[in-house]
C-alpha positions in Angstrom: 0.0 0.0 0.0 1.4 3.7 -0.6 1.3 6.7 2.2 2.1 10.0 1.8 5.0 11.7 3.0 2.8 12.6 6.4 2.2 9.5 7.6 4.8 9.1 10.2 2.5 12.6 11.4 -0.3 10.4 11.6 0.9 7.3 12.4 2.2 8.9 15.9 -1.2 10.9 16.3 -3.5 8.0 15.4 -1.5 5.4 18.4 -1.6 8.2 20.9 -5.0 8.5 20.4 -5.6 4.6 20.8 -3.8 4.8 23.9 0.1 3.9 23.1 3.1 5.1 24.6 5.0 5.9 21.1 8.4 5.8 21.2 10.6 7.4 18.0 13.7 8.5 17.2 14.3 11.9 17.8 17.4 14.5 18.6 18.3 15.1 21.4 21.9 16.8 22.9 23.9 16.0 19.3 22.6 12.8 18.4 19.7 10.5 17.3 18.2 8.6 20.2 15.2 6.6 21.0 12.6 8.5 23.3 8.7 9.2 23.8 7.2 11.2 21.9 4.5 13.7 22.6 3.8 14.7 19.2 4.5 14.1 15.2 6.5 18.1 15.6 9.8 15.8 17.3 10.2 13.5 14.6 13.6 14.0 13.2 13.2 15.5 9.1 16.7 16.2 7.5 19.4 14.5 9.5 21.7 11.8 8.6 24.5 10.5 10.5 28.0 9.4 9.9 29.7 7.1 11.6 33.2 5.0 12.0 35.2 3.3 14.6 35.0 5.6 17.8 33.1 8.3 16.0 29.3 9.0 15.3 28.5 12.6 13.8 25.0 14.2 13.4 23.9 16.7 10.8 21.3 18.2 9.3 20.9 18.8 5.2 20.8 21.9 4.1 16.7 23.3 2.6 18.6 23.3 -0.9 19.5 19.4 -0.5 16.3 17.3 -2.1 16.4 15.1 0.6 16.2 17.8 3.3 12.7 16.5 3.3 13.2 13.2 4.6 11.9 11.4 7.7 14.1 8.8 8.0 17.6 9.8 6.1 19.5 9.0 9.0 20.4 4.9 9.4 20.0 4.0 13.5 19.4 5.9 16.4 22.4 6.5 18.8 20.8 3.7 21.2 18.6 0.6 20.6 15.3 0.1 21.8 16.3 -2.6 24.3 16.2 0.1 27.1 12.2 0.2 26.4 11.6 -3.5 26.6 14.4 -4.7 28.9 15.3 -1.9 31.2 18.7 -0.6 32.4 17.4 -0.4 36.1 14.1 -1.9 37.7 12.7 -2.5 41.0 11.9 -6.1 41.1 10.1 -6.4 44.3 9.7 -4.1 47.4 9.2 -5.9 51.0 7.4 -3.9 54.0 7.3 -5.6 57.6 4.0 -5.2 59.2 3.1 -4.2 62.7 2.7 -7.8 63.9 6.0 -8.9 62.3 4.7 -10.2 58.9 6.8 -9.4 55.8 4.4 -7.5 52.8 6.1 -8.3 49.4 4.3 -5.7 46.8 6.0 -7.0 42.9 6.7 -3.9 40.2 3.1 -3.4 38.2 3.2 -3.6 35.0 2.8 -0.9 32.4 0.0 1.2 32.5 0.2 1.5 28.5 1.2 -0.5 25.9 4.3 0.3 24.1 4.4 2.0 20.0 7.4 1.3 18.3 7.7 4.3 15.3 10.8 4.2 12.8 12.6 0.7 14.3 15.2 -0.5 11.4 15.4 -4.1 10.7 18.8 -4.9 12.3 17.0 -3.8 15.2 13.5 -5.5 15.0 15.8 -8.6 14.5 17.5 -8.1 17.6 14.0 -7.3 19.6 13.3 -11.2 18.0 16.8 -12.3 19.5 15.6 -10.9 23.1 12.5 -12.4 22.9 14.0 -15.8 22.3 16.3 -15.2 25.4 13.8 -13.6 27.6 10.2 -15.4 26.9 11.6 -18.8 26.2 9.2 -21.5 28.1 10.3 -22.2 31.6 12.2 -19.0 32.1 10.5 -16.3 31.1 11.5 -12.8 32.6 8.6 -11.0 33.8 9.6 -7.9 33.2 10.7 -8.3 29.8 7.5 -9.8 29.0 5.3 -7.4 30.5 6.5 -4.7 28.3 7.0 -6.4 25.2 3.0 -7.8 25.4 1.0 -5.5 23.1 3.7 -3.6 21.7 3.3 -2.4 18.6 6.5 -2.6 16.0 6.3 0.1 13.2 10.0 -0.8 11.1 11.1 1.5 8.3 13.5 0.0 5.7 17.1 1.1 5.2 17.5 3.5 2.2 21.0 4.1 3.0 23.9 2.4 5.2 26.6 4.1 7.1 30.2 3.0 7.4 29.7 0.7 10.2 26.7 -1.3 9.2 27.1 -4.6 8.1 23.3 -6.2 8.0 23.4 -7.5 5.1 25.7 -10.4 5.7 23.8 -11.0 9.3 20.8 -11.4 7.3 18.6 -9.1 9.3 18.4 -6.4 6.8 18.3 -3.9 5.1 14.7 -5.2 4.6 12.7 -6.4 6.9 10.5 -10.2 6.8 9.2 -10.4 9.5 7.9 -9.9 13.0 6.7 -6.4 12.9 3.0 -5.0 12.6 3.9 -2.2 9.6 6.7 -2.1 7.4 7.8 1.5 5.7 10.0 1.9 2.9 10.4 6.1 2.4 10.7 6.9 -1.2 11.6 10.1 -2.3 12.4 11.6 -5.6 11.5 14.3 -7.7 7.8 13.2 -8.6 7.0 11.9 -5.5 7.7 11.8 -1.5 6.1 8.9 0.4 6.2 5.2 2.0 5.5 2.1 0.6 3.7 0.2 3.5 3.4 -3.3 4.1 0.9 -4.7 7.1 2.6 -7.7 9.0 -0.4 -8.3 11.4 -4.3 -7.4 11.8 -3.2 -4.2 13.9 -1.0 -3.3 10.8 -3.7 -3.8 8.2 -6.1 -1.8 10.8 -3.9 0.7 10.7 -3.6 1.2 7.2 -7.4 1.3 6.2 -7.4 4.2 9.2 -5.0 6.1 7.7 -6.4 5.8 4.0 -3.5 3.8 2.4 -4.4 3.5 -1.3 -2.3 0.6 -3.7 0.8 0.6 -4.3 2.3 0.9 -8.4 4.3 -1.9 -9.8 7.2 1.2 -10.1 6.5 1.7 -6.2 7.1 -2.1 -5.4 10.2 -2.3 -8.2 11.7 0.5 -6.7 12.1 -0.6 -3.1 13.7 -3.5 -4.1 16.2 -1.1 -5.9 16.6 0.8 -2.9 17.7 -2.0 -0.2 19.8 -4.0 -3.3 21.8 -1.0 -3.7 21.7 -0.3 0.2 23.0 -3.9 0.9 25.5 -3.6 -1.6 26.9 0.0 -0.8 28.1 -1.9 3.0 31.5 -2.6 3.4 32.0 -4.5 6.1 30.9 -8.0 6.4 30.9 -10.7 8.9 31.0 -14.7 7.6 29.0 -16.2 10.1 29.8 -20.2 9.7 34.1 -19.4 9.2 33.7 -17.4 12.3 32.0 -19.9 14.6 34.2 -22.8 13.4 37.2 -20.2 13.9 36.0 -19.5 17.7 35.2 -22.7 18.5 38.6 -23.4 18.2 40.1 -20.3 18.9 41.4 -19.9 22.5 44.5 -19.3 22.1 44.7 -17.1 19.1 47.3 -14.3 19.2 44.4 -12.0 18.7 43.2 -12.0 22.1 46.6 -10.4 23.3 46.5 -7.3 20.6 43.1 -6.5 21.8 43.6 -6.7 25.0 46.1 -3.9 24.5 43.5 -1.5 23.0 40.5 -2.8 24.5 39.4 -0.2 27.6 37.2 -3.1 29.6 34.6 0.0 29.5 31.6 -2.3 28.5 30.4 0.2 26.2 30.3 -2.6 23.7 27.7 -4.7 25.9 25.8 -1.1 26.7 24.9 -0.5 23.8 24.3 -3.9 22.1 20.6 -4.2 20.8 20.9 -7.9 22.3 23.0 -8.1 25.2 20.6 -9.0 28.1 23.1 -9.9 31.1 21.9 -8.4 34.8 23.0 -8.6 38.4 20.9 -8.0 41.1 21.1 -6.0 44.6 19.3 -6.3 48.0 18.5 -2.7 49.4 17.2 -1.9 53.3 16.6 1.2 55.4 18.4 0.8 58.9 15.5 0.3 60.8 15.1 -3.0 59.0 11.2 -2.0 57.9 11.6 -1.2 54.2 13.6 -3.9 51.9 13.9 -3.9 47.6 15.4 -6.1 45.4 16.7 -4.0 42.5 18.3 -5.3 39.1 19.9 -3.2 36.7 22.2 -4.6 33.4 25.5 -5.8 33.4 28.8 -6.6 31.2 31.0 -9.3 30.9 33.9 -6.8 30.4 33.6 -6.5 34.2 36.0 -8.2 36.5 33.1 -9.1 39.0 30.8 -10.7 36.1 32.8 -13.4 36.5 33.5 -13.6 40.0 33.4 -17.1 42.1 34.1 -18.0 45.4 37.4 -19.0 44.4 38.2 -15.4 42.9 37.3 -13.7 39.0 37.6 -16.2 36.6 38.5 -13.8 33.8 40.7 -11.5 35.4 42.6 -10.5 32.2 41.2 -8.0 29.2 41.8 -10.5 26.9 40.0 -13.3 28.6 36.8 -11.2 29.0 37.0 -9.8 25.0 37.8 -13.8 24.1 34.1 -14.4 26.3 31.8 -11.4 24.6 33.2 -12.1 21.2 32.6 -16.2 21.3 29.6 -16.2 22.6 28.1 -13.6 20.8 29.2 -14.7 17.0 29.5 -18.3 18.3 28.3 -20.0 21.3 25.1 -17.5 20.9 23.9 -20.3 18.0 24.3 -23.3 20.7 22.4 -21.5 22.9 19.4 -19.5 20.6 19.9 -21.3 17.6 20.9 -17.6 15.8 23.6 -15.4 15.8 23.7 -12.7 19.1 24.9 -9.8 16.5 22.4 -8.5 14.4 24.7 -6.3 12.3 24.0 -3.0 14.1 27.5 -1.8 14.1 27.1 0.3 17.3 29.7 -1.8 19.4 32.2 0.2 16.5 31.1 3.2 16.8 30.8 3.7 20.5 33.9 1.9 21.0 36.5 4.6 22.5 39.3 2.9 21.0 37.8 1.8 17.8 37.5 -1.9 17.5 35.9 -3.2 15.3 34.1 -6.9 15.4 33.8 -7.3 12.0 37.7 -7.1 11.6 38.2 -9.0 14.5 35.9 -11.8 13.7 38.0 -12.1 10.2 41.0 -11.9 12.0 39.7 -14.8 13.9 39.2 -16.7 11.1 42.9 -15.9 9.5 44.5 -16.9 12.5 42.7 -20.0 13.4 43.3 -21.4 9.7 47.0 -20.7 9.6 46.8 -22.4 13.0 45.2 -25.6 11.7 47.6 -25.6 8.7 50.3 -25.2 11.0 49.1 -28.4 13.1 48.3 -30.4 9.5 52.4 -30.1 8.4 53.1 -30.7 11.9 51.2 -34.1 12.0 52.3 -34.6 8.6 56.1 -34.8 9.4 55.2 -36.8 12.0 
């Protein structure tokens, strides 16, 4: 179906009207970040971003630029939407004692309104699917997580243009989306027209479609999004081979690699921050000193840190290189044991808000050099035995 160019206007009008919390991408202190929105006016129109190792940038085009008038020129926001779904701190539980002695446990509610996911990309939707998997699997299902993701509504616009550090395409989550979402957008803009080519995914999608007056979409409308994300995925440079990197990690312990990160590497745990899929917590016990008041608090955590790890025999990765060696494995290899998919969806934030610039796409195909030059090494070493 085709909308016009308003329709992320409506769009966010038309869910807070049914009662959604809509969250959006929007500016805020130099960059592009995920946050409610109160109204269509702080939808971003005109910025892009650019973005390397260690270095994001935000601009707006000029009025004279033709695509000044786009909604969604830019590629990802700053942060994922994991903070909405899976949050960095929550109250678990809070414990009063009563007058008699008794202990009152009074659990988080749940949200009063049902969350309205407007402009997600498909490297992140797929990494809202990863989290699911992890979080809502049968038998071990986090509450929280749960609560939040019931009833929301996922709104995904298609790439029209990758930055530096994406690499989507070879993680097969983009820059298209399949799957899993309620309404799919693909902006289009050139000099005849300025719209989106919609696509409904569920019965909320297709409601909202016939609310907002979407008329058919043209054979040119439906050839030339498929231009658009062929020439997206093609215009990406870096690239990740999944299978060569698992078999390389699996096997990979003791590759040199691990030392020449661990010289760069900070331990910061930016990486794990702002990963669309990371989902590791901890958990702390809080109490007022008269011993009436008690809460049980969890808030995210990183393997990078040296207590992650912790036993009663001491840390078990006390080294840099140990703890890179456990975030990269398991999330380009052991992930797949675990979820049956890969834990990196192609995002390319761990590159860019990595202060030191490393990059997992080079490492992972350093991983795979190193590990074959390793087996042939082992080969002519058997075979002069």
């Amino acid at each position: 179906m085709w909308l016009e160019a308003d329709a992320p206007e409506r769009l966010a009008a038309l869910l807070a009207d049914r009662g959604y919390r809509v969250i959006a991408p929007r500016v805020r202190d130099g960059a592009l970040v995920v946050a409610e929105v109160d109204g269509a006016a702080a939808l971003p129109t005109g910025w892009y971003d650019e973005t390397g190792p260690g270095r994001y940038r935000l601009a707006r085009r000029p009025d004279s630029d033709p695509r000044a008038a786009e909604r969604f020129g830019f590629t990802i926001a700053a942060q994922a939407w994991k903070p909405f779904l899976h949050p960095p701190e929550v109250r678990l539980l809070r414990a009063e004692r009563a007058s008699g002695g008794s202990l009152r446990f009074t659990p988080e509610p749940p949200p009063e309104r049902p969350l309205a996911f407007l402009g997600v990309r498909p490297c992140d939707l797929a990494a809202i699917r990863v989290q699911d998997r992890a979080l809502t699997a049968s038998g071990a299902e986090d509450d929280v997580y749960a609560g939040r993701r019931q009833g929301a509504l996922l709104i995904v616009v298609e790439c029209g243009r990758a930055n530096a550090t994406c690499f989507c395409a070879s993680m097969g989550t983009g820059p298209g989306a399949r799957d899993g979402f309620d309404l799919a957008l693909t902006e289009l803009l050139d000099a005849d027209r300025h719209g989106f080519l919609a696509r409904a995914g569920s019965d909320r999608g297709r409601a909202l479609l016939e609310e907002l007056g979407a008329r058919p979409a043209s054979d040119l409308d439906l050839g030339e999004r498929q231009r658009l994300l062929d020439a997206t995925a093609r215009s990406m440079t870096r690239q990740v081979d999944g299978e060569a990197t698992r078999a390389a990690l699996a096997a990979g312990a003791e590759l040199p690699m691990w030392g020449s990160v661990a010289e760069r590497c900070l331990t910061c745990g930016n990486c794990t921050l702002v990963c669309p899929t990371c989902f590791c917590t901890t958990v702390r016990d809080t109490s007022d000193v008269a011993g009436g008041e008690a809460e049980r608090w969890r808030s995210w955590d990183s393997c990078f840190g040296l207590e992650f790890s912790a036993i009663h025999g001491g840390t078990v990765r006390s080294s840099a290189a140990a703890r890179y060696r456990q975030w990269l494995t398991h999330k380009l290899g052991s992930w797949h044991q675990q979820f049956g998919e890969s834990g990196c969806v192609g995002c390319g934030r761990c590159i860019v808000w990595c202060p030191v610039g490393i990059d997992i796409t080079a490492e992972a195909a350093t991983a795979v050099r190193q590990a074959a030059r390793s087996a042939e090494t082992a080969a002519g070493r058997g075979g002069r035995g």
